[in-house]
C-alpha positions in Angstrom: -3.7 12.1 -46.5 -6.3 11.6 -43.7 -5.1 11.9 -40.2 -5.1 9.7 -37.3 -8.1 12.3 -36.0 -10.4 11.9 -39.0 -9.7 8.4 -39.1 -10.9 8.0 -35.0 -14.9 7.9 -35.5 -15.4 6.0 -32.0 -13.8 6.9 -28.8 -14.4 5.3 -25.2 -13.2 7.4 -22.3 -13.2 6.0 -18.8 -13.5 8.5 -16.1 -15.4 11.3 -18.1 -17.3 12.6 -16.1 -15.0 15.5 -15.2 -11.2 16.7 -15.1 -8.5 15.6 -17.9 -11.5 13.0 -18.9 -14.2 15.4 -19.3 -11.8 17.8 -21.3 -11.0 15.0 -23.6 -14.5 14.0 -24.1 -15.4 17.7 -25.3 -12.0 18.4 -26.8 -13.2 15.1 -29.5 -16.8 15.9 -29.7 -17.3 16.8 -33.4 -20.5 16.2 -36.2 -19.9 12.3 -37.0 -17.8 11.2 -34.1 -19.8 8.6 -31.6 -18.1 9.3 -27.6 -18.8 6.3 -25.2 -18.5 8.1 -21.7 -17.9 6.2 -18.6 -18.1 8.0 -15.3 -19.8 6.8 -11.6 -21.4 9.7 -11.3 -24.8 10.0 -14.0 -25.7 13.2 -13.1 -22.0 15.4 -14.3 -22.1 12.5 -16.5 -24.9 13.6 -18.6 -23.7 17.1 -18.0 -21.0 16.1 -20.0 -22.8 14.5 -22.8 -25.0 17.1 -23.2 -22.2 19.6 -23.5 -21.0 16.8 -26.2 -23.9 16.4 -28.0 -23.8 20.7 -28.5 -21.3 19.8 -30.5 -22.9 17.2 -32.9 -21.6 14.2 -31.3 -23.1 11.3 -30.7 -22.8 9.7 -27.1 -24.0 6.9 -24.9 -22.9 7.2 -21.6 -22.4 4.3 -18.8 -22.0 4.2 -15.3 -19.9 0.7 -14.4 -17.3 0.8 -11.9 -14.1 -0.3 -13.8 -13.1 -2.2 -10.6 -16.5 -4.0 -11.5 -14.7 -6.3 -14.6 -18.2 -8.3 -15.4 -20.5 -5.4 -15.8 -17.6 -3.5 -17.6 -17.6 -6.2 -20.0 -20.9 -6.1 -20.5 -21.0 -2.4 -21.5 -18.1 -2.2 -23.8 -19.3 -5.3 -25.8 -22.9 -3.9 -25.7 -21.2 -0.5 -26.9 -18.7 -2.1 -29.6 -21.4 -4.5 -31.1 -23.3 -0.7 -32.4 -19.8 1.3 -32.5 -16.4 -0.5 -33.0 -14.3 1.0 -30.9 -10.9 2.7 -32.3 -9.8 4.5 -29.5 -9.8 3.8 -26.1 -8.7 6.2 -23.4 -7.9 4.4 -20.4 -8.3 7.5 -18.1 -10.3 6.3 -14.9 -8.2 6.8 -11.8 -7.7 8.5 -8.2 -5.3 10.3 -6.3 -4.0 9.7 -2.3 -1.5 10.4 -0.5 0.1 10.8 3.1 -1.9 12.9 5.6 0.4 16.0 7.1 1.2 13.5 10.3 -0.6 10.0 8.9 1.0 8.0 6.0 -1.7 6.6 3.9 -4.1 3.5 5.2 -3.9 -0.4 4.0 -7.4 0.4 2.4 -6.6 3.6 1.0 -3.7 1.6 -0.5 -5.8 -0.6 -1.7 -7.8 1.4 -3.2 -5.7 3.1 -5.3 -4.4 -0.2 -6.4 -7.9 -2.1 -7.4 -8.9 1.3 -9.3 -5.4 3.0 -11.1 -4.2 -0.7 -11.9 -6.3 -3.2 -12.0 -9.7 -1.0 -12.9 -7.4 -0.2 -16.0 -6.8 -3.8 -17.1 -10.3 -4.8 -16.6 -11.1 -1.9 -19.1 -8.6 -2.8 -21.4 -9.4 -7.0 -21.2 -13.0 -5.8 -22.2 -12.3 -4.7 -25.4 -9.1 -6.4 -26.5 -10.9 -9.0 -27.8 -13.1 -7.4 -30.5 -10.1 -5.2 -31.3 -7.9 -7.6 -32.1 -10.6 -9.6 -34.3 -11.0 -6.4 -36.1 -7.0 -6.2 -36.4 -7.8 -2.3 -35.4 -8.1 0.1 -32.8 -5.9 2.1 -30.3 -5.3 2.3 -26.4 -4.5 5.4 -25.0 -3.2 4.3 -21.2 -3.1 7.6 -19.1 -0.8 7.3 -16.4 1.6 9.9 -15.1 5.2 11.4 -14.5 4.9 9.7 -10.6 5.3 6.3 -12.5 9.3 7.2 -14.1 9.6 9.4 -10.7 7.7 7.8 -7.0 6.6 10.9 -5.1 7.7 10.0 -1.6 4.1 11.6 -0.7 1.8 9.3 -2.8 3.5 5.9 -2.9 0.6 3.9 -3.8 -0.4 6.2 -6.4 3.1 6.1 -8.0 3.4 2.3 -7.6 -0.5 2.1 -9.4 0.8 4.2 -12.6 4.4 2.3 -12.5 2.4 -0.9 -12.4 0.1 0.2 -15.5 2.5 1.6 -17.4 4.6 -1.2 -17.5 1.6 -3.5 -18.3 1.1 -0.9 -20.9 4.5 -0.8 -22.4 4.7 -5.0 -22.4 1.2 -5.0 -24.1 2.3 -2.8 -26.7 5.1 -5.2 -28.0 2.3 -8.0 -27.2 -0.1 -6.3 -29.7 2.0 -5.6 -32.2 0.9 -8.5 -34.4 -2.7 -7.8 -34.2 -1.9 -4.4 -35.3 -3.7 -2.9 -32.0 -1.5 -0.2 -31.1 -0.6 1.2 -27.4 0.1 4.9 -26.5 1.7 5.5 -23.0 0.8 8.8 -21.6 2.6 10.6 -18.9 1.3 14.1 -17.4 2.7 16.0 -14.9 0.1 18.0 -12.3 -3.3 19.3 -13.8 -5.6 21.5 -12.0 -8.6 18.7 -11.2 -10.0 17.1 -8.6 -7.3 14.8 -8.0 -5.0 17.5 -6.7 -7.7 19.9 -4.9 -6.6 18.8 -1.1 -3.0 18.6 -2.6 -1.4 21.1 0.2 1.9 21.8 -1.1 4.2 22.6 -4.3 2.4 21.8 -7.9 5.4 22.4 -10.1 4.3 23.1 -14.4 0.7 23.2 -12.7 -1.1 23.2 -16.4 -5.0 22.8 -17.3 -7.2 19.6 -18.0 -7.6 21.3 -21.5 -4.0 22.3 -21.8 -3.4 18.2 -21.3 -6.3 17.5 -23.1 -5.0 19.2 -25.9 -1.4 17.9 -25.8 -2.7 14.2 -25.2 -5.0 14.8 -28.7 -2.0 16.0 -30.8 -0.3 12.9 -29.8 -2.8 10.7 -30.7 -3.6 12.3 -33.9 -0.3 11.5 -35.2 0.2 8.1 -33.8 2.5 8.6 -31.2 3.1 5.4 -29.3 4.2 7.4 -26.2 3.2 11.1 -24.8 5.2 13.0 -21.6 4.7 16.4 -20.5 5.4 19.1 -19.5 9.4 18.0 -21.4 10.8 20.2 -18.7 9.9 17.8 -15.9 10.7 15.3 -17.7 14.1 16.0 -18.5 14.6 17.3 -14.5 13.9 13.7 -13.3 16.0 12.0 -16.3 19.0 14.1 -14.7 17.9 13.4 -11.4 18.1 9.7 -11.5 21.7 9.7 -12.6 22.0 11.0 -8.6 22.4 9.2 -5.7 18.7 8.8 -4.2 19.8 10.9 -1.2 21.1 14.0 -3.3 18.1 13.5 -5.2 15.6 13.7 -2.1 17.5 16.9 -0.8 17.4 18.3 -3.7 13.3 17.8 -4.6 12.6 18.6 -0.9 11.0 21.9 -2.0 8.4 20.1 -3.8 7.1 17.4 -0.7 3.5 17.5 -0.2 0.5 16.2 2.0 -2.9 16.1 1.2 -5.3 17.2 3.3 -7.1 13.9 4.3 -10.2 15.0 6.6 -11.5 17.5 3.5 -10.6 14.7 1.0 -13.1 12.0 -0.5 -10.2 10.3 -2.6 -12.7 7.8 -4.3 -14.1 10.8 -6.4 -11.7 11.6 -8.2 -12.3 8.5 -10.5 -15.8 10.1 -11.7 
């Protein structure tokens, strides 16, 4: 019986142009498989597809902003008319936080917001449509272990994966009929971009291919949600039976800042 993975002949992964997204995008380049690779920046972009197209894939790259919803449209439908789309890896996001003695900004809040949240329902809203006409396809929503635990460090970052993952979770019930399915994805801390000015404890630190790899087994086999590292997740299952005060005293050794005059936090979504 064929698997989920030889099924998937077309993939679209948002932010591909490095980190979790990049590994993905190399980790499903194979002879026969078509990769459509979003990223803002063309030139690690191509880099990417090139290392891709090594492999025998086939790959058209695009550089809309997902916060951009008409020119996203535009892309995925150009992309879908030539490739129908089965997968789609919602991955595109950034990463802020509080500064050692500044909390985060109104526009770095913002930010964070427009891009983790709504950048991901513009990507999805582009090509719902054709996948539910083709009663087909998959959506992969990557969003993190901040959304079932806030870090008291990031708070717009945790609210933007809380928000999406919950949009996630009520469009999977939604899609259900149309036999679209939704996988949830929650990772704990990879060693990317997003966490390069992270100054401070990176518990289960793992690798974008280590992720990769984890997120791709899921997929393969249909699973509607993926969490890892277990171990983290089973620490803050037990931790919100606490009292939010023992809880805080008990994470303390894991608080964090990030190092805001070295950071360009809008990168991270390339």
């Amino acid at each position: 019986m064929e698997t989920m993975g030889q099924l998937t002949r077309t993939i679209v992964i948002t932010g591909a142009s490095r980190g979790l997204g990049e590994a993905l995008a190399l980790l499903y380049a194979t002879h026969g498989r078509t990769l459509g690779l979003l990223g803002r920046n063309r030139v690690r972009l191509e880099a990417v597809a090139a290392r891709c197209r090594d492999k025998q894939a086939s790959v058209v790259v695009g550089t809309p902003d997902v916060t951009d919803g008409a020119a996203l449209a535009r892309w995925i439908e150009r992309f879908d008319a030539d490739h129908p789309i089965d997968l789609l890896i919602v991955n595109a996001g950034i990463f802020n936080g509080h500064g050692e003695t500044a909390p985060e900004t109104v526009d770095e809040v913002t930010t964070i917001l427009r891009t983790n949240l709504e950048g991901a329902v513009l990507t999805i809203a582009a090509a719902l449509p054709m996948m539910r006409a083709r009663r087909s396809g998959r959506i992969a929503i990557v969003g993190s272990l901040a959304a079932l635990h806030p870090l008291a460090d990031a708070p717009a970052y945790s609210a933007s994966k809380a928000g999406v993952m919950g949009y996630g979770e009520a469009l999977r019930e939604w899609l259900a009929p149309d036999n679209v399915a939704v996988s949830l994805i929650y990772p704990g801390h990879m060693k990317t971009a997003q966490v390069a000015h992270h100054v401070g404890a990176l518990p289960l630190l793992m690798s974008a291919e280590q992720a990769a790899r984890t997120i791709k087994r899921g997929l393969d086999r249909g699973a509607s949600t993926i969490v890892f590292p277990r171990r983290l997740l089973w620490l803050i299952r037990a931790g919100r039976l606490l009292p939010w005060r023992l809880r805080a005293l008990l994470g303390s050794g894991t608080r964090f800042h990030v190092a805001k005059p070295a950071t360009d936090y809008k990168q991270a979504a390339e």
